[in-house]
C-alpha positions as CSV (number, residue, x, y, z in Angstrom):
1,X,0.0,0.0,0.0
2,X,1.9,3.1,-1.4
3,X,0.4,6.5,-1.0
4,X,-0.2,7.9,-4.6
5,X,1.8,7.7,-7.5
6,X,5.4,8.1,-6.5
7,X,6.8,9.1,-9.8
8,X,10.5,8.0,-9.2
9,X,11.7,6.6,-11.6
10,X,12.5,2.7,-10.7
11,X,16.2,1.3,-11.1
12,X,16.6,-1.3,-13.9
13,X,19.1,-3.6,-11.7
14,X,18.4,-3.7,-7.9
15,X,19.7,-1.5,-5.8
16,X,20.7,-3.7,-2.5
17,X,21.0,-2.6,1.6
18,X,24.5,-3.4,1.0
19,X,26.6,-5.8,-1.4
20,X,29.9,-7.2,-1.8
21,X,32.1,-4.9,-3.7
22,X,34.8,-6.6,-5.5
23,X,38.3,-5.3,-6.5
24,X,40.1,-8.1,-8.7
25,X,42.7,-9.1,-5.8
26,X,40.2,-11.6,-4.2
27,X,40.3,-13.7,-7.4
28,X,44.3,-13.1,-7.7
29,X,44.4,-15.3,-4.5
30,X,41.2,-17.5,-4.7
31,X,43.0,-18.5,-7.9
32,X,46.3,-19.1,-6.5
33,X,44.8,-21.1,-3.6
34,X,42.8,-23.1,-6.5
35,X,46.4,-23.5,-8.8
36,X,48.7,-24.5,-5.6
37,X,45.4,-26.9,-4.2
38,X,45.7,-25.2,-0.8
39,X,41.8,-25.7,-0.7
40,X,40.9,-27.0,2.3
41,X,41.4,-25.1,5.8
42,X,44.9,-24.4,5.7
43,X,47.0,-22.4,3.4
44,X,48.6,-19.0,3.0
45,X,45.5,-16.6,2.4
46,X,44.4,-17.7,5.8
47,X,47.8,-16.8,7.3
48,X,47.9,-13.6,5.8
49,X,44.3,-13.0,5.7
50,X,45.1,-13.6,10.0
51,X,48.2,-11.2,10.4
52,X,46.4,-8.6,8.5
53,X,43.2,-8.3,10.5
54,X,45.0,-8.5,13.7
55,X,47.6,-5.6,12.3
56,X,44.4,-3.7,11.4
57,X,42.4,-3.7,14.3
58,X,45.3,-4.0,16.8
59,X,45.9,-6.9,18.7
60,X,48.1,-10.1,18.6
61,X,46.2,-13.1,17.2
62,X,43.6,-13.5,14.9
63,X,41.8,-16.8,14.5
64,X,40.0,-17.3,11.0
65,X,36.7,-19.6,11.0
66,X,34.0,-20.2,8.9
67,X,31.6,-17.6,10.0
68,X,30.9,-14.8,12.6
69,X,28.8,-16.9,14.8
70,X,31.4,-19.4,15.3
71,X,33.9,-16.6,16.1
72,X,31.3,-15.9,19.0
73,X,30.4,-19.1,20.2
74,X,33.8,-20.1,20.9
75,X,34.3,-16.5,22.6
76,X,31.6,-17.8,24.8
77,X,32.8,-21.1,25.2
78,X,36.3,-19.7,26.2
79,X,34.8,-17.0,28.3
80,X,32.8,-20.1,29.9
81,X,35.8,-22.0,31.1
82,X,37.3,-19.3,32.3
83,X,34.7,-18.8,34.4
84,X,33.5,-21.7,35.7
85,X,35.7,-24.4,34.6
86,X,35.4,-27.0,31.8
87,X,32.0,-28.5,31.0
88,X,31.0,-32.0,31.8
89,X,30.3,-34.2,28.6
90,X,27.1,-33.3,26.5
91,X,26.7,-30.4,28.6
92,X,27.3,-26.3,28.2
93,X,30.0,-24.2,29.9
94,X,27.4,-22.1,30.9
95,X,24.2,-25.0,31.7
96,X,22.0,-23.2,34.3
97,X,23.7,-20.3,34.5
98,X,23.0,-16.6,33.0
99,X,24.7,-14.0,30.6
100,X,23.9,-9.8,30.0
101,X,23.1,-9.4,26.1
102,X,22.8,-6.8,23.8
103,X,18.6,-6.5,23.1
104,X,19.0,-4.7,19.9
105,X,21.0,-7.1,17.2
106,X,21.1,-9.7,15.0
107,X,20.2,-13.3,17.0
108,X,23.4,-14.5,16.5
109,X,25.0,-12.0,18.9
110,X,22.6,-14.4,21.4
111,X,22.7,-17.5,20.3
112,X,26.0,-18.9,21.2
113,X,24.7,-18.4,25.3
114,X,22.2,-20.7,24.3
115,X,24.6,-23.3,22.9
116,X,26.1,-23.1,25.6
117,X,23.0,-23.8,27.9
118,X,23.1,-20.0,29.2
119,X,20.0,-18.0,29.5
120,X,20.4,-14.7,27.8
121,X,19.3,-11.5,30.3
122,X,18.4,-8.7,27.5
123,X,20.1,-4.9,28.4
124,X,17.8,-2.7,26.9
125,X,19.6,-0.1,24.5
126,X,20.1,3.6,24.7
127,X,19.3,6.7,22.3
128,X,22.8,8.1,21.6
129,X,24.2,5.1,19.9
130,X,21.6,2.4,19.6
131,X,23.7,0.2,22.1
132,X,23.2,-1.7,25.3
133,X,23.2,1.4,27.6
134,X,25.5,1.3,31.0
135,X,23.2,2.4,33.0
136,X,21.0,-0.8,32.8
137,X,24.0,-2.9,32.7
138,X,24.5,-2.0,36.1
139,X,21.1,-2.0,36.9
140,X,21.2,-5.8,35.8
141,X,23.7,-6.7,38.4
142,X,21.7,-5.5,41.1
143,X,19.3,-7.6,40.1
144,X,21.3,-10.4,39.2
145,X,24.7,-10.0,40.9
146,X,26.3,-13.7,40.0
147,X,26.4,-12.8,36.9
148,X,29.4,-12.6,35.2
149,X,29.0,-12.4,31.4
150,X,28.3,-9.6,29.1
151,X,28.0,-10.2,25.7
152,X,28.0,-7.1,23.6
153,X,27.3,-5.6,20.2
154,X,28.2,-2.7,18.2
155,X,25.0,-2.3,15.9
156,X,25.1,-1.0,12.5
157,X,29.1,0.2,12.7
158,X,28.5,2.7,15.5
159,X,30.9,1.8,18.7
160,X,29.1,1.1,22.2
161,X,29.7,3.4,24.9
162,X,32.4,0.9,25.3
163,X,34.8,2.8,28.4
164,X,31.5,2.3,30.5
165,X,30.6,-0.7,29.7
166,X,33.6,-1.9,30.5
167,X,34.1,-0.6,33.7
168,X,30.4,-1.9,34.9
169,X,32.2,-5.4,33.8
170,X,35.4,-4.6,36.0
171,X,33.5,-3.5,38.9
172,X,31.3,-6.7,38.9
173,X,34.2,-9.0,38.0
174,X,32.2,-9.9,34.8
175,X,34.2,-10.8,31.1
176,X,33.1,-8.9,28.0
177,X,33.0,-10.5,24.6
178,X,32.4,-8.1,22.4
179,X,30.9,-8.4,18.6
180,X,32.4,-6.2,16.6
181,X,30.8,-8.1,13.6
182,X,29.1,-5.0,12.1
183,X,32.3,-2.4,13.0
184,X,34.9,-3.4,11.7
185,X,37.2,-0.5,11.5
186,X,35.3,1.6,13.4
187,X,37.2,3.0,16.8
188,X,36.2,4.1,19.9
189,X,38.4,7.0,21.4
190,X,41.2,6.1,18.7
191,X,41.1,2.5,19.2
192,X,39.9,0.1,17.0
193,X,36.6,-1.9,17.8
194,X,37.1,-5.5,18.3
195,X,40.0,-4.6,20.5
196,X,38.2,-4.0,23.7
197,X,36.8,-6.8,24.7
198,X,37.9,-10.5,27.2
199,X,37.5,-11.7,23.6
200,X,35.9,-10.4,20.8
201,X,35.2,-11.1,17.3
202,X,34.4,-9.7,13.4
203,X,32.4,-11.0,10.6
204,X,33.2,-10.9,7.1
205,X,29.5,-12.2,6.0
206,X,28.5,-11.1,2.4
207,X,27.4,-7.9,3.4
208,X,29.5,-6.6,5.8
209,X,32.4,-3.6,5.0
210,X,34.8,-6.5,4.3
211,X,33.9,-9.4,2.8
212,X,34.5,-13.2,2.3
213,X,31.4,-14.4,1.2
214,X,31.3,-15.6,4.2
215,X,34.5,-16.0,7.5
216,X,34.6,-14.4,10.9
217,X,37.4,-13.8,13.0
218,X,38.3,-14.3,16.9
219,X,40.9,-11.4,18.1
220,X,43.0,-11.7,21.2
221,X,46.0,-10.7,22.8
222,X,46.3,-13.8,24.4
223,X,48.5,-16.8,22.0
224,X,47.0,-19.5,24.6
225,X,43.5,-18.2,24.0
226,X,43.8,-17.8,19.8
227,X,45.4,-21.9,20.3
228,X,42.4,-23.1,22.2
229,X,40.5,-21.4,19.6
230,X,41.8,-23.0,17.0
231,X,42.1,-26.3,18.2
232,X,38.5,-26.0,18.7
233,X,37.5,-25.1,15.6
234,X,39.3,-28.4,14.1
235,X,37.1,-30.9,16.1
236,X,40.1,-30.5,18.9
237,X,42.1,-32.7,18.1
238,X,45.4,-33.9,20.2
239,X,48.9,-33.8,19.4
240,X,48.9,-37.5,18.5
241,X,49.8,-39.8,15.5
242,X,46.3,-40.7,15.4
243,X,42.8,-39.0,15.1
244,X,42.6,-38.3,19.6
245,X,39.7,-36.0,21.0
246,X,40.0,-35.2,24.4
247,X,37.1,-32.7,24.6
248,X,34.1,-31.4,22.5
249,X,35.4,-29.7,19.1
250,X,33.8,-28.4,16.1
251,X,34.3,-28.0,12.3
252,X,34.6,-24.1,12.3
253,X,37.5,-23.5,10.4
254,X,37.6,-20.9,7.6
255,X,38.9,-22.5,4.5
256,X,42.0,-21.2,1.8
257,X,39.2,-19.9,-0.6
258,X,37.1,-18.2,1.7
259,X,40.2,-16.8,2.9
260,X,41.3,-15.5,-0.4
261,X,38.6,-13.3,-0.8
262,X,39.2,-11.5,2.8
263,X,43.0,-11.4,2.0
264,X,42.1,-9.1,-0.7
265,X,39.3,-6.9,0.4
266,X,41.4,-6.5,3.5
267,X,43.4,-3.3,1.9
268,X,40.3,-1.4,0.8
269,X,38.9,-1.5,3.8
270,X,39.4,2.6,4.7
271,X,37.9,2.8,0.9
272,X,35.0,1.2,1.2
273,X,34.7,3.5,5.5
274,X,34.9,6.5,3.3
275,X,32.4,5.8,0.7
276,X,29.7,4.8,3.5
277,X,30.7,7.6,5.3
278,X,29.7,9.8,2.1
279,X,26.2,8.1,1.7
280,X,25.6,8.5,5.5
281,X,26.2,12.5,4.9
282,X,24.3,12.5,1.9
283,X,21.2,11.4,3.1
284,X,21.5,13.2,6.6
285,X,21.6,16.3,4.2
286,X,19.2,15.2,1.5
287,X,16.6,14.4,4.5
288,X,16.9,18.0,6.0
289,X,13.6,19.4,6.9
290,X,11.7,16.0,7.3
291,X,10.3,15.1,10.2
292,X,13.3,12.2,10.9
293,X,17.1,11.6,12.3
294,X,19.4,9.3,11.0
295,X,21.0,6.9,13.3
296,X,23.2,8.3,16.3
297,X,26.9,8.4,17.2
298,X,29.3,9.9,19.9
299,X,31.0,12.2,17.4
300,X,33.3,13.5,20.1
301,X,34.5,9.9,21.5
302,X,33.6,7.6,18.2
303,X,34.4,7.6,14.3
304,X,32.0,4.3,13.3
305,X,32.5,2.4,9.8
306,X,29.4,3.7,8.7
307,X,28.2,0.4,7.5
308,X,24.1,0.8,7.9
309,X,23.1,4.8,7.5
310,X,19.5,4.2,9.3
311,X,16.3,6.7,9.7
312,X,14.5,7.4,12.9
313,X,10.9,9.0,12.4
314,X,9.7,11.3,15.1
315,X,7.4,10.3,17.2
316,X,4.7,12.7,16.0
317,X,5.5,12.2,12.9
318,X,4.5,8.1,13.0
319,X,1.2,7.4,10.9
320,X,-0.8,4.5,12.0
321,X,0.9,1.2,11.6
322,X,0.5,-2.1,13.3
323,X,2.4,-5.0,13.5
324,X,1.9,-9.4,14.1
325,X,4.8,-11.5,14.3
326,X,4.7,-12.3,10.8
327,X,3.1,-9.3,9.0
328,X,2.1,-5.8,9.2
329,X,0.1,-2.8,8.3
330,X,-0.3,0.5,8.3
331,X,-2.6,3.6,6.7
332,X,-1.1,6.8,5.5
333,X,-1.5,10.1,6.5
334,X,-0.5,13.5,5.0
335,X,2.3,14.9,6.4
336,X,3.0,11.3,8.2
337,X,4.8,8.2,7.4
338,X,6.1,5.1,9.5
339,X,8.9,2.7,8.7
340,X,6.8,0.3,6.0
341,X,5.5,2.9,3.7
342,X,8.8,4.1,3.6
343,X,10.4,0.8,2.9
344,X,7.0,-0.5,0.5
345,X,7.9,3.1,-1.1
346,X,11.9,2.1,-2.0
347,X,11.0,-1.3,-3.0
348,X,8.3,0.4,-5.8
349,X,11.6,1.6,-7.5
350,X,13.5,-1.4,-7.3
351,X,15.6,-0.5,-4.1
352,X,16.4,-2.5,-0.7
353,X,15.9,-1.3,2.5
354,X,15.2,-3.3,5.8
355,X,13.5,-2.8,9.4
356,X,16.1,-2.0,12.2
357,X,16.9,-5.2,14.4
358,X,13.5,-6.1,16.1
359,X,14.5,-6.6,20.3
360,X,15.7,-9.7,21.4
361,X,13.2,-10.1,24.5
362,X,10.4,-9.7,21.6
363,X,11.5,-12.6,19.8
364,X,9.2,-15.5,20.3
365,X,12.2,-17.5,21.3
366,X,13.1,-15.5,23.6
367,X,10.3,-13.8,24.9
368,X,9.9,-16.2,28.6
369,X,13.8,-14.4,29.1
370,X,14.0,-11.6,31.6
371,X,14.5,-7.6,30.0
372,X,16.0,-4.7,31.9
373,X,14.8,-1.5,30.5
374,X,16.5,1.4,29.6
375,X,15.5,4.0,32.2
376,X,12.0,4.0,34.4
377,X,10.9,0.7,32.7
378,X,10.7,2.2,29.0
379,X,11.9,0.3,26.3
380,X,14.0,1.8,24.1
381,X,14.6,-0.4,21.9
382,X,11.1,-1.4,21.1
383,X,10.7,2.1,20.0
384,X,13.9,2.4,18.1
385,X,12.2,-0.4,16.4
386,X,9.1,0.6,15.7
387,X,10.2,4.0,14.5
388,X,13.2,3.0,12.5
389,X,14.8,1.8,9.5
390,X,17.9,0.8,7.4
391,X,18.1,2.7,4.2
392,X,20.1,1.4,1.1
393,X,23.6,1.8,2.0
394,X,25.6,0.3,-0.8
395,X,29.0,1.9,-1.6
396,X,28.2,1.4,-5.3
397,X,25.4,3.3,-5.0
398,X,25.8,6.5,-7.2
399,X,25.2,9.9,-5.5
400,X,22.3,10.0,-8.5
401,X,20.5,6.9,-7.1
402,X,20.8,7.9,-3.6
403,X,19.0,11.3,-4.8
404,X,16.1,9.4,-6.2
405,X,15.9,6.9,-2.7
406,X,15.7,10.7,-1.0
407,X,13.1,11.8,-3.0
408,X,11.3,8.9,-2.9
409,X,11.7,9.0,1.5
410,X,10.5,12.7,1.1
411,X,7.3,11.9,-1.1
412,X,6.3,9.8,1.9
413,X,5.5,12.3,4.1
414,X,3.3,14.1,1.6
C-alpha cells in the first residue's frame, strides 16, 4: 500500500542494503589457492588474511573460522571455562547459568549463550548510539549480581559506549566478549573496535564492510587463547599420531578460498569507510527538513564504519501502523509516514531497504527471558524499532541513485 503515485523513476538492476564490492585481488588469490590446491582449511591466504586483520584492528592473534557466529560461540565457550571451569560431557559451559546481552542485534549475537546452555538477560539499549546502555548494565547486576558475562554488540558500525561498559564489567568482576561483527574498522576513542573486549570477534558475512562471502574472525592478545581457539574449531584434536579428541570440538574452520577473498578486500577497507561515510552524509543532508534523524553516534568519542546509514521518524510524525509477528500494516497520513510505507515506497523503485533489528526479548524464542529497560521501565529499543529503519547503503550506490531513494523518502511524508 503506497500512498499515490510516487513518480520516481524505478532502477533497472536492484539496488541492495549493501553488497559485496569486488576489487580483482580476491580472485588473484582465490586463484592461487585453486592453482597450488591449498583448498581446504589451511593455506597462505588464511595466514595472511590472520596477520592482516590482527595488524588492522590492533591486537596479537587473529583466529579465522567459517563464520561470525562461530567466532562468537567459541568467545563464549572460552569466556565459559574461564569462568566456571570446563564442562562435563554433553553439557554447556554455561548450563543453568545466565549472561547480559545486547537486546538490539542480529540473533546471532545471542545464540552462542544458548549453545552453551546460558540464558540470555536482555540490556535494553540507549538513544545516543543504539547500544546496550551502561546504565542498565549495572542495573542488571543489582538484580542479578552472580552474573558474570556480558556479551555485547556494536549495531550497525557505530561503537558502544564501550569505556562504560567496560568498567560496569570490571567492577562486577564480569568478562566482555564483544561483537564487533558489524564495526569493523570503526574505533572508539582512537582504538579500534574488536580490540576492547575478554574476547571479541568480526564478521566478514556477504554484506558486511569487508567481505568473504562468508568468514569471521576471533581477536585476542592472548596466544594461549587464539590456540584453544583453534584447536577448537578443528574438532580438537590432540597432538597424537592418530585422530585423539579429548574434549568437544567443532568443524569451524575458515577455509583457503574463503580466505582468499578476505585477504584481498582486506586493503580497501578505509575505501570502502569513506564511501559509507559519504552516503551516511548525503542522506542526513538530503533528508533536511523532514520530520526524521538518521541513526546516532558519539562524534566527540567515536568515528564508526558507517556500515548501515539508518532513519529514525519522530514520534509525532509516526502514521498508524501495526504489527503481528509475521506481517504488518499500516494507513497513511498527510504529512506522516512510519517505517513500512517508507520501505514499501523504496521497494516500488527497485531499491532495498530493511526494518532496524526487532528486540531480542520480543523474539518468540526469547520472549519467557528476563528484559531490563533502559531508564523508568521504558523500552528503548522497542521504539527504536518501531520507529526506524535501514536505508540502502551500498558503496556502489551513485550519488544520482541515492538522490532518487531521498526523494522517494520525502514523497512519503506528503
Amino acid at each position: 500500500m503506497i500512498r499515490g503515485k510516487l513518480d520516481v523513476k524505478p532502477f533497472e538492476r536492484k539496488l541492495y542494503l549493501s553488497s559485496p564490492t569486488m576489487h580483482g585481488d580476491e580472485l588473484r588469490y582465490m586463484t592461487e589457492a585453486f592453482e597450488t590446491n591449498w583448498m581446504s582449511t589451511v593455506g597462505k591466504n588464511i595466514d595472511e588474511a590472520e596477520a592482516a586483520a590482527a595488524q588492522l584492528v590492533g591486537v596479537r592473534y587473529a583466529v579465522a573460522l567459517g563464520c561470525g557466529t562461530a567466532a562468537l560461540h567459541l568467545a563464549v565457550k572460552l569466556a565459559g571455562e574461564r569462568l566456571y571451569g570446563r564442562a562435563e560431557t554433553g553439557r554447556g559451559v554455561l548450563e543453568g547459568r545466565k549472561a547480559f546481552c545486547s537486546d538490539m542485534t542480529f540473533d546471532a549475537t545471542v545464540n552462542p549463550v544458548a549453545y552453551e546452555g546460558g540464558e540470555a538477560v536482555f540490556i535494553d539499549t540507549e538513544r545516543e548510539t543504539w547500544n546496550m546502555d551502561p546504565n542498565a548494565l549495572e542495573r542488571a547486576f543489582a538484580q542479578y549480581p552472580d552474573v558474570r558475562l556480558v556479551v555485547a554488540a556494536h549495531l550497525y558500525g557505530t561503537p558502544a559506549k564501550v569505556d562504560e561498559l567496560r568498567a560496569v564489567c570490571d567492577a562486577h568482576d564480569a568478562l566482555l566478549v564483544e561483537d564487533a561483527a558489524e564495526s569493523f574498522g570503526a574505533t572508539y576513542r582512537g582504538r579500534q573496535t574488536g580490540s576492547f573486549g575478554d574476547y571479541s570477534v568480526i564478521s566478514f558475512n556477504g554484506n558486511k564492510i569487508i567481505t568473504g562471502s562468508a568468514g569471521g574472525m576471533f581477536l585476542t592478545d592472548s596466544a594461549t587463547d587464539a590456540d584453544k581457539v583453534r584447536k577448537w574449531s578443528t574438532q580438537s584434536r590432540e597432538n597424537a599420531p592418530w585422530y585423539q579428541h579429548a574434549e568437544m570440538g567443532y568443524n569451524y574452520r575458515m577455509s583457503n578460498v574463503v580466505a582468499g577473498v578476505v585477504r584481498g578486500q582486506l586493503p580497501y577497507l578505509d575505501e570502502h569507510i569513506a564511501q559509507k561515510r559519504a552516503i551516511y552524509l548525503r542522506y542526513r543532508d538530503g533528508l533536511q527538513g523532514l520530520p526524521v534523524m538518521m541513526n546516532p553516534y558519539d562524534a566527540e568519542n567515536s568515528v564508526p564504519n558507517f556500515w548501515l546509514s539508518c532513519l529514525l521518524i519522530d514520534d509525532d510524525a509516526m502514521c498508524a501502523m501495526t504489527r503481528t509477528d509475521t506481517a504488518y500494516s499500516y494507513t497513511p497520513e498527510a504529512g506522516k509516514s512510519c517505517p513500512h510505507e517508507i520501505l514499501d515506497a523504496i521497494q516500488s523503485i527497485n531499491a532495498e531497504g530493511r526494518p532496524i533489528w526487532k528486540p531480542m526479548h520480543l523474539q518468540p524464542i526469547y520472549r519467557g527471558h528476563a528484559f531490563v529497560a533502559a531508564a523508568d521501565g521504558a523500552d528503548v529499543g522497542a521504539d527504536i524499532f518501531r520507529r526506524g529503519l535501514c536505508l540502502p547503503s551500498d558503496n556502489k550506490m551513485t550519488a544520482e541513485q541515492q538522490a532518487r531513494i531521498i526523494e522517494t523518502i520525502r514523497r512519503c511524508f506528503d
